[in-house]
N, C-alpha and C positions, 0 to 999 in steps of 0.2 A: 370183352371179346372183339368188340368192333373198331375199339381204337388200338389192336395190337400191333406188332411188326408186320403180321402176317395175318390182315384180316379175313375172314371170312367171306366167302361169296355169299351175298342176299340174294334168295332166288325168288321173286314175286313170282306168284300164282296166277293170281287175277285174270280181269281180263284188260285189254289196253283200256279201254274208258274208265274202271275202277282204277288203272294206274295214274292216272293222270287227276281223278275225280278229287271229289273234297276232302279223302281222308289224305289226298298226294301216296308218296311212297319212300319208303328209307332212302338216306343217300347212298348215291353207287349201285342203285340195286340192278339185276335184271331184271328182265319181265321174260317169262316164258313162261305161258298158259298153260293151268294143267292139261287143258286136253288137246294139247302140241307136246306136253314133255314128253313121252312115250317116242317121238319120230325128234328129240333134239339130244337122245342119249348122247351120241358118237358127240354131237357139238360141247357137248359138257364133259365128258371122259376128258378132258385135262384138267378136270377139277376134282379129279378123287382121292387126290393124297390132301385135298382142302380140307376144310371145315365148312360147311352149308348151311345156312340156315333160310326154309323153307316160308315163308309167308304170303297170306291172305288176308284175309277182313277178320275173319274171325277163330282161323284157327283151323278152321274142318278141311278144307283144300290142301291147306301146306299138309296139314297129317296123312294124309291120302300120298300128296309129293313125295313126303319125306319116306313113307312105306315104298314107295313105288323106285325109288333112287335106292335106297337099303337092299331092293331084293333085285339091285340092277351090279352090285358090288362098290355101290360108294359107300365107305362104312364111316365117315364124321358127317351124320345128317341129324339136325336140331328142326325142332318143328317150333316155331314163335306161338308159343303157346296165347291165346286169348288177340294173335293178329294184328294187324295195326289200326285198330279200335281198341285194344289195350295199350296199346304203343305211344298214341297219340294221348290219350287218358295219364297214362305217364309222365308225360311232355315229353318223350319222344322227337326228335328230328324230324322234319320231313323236306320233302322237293314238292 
């Protein structure tokens, strides 16, 4: 999905110091806090005909994201199940 023609937006969770910390974070990704998503609707309303994929450390935050963007009318929202503490676990990329 993330090396497609048309990738997805990674939406980090976190907070800035978990984006940047030891687990780092996907490439490309943003960062928009979950508890700033709520007041960055409008800045992401050109990403609703995307695909999203919501991520945190572990999972609980993006799903909350990904709930919170679904009942906002963005209907491609993927919640990175198990975070980037599975991600990395994976070997996963990171920045």
């Amino acid at each position: 999905m993330l090396v497609s023609d048309n990738p997805p937006l990674v939406l980090d969770v976190r907070s800035p110091g978990e984006f940047v910390g030891e687990l780092g974070h996907m490439p490309g990704a943003r960062l928009i806090p979950l508890n700033l998503l709520q007041d960055s609707l409008a800045v992401l309303s050109h990403f609703k005909d995307r695909e999203i994929i919501a991520v945190c450390r572990s999972g609980r935050r993006s799903g909350i994201a990904a709930e919170q963007l679904a009942r906002a009318g963005f209907d491609k929202v993927y919640n990175l199940k198990g975070g980037m503490v599975q991600w990395k676990q994976n070997g996963g990329k990171t920045e």
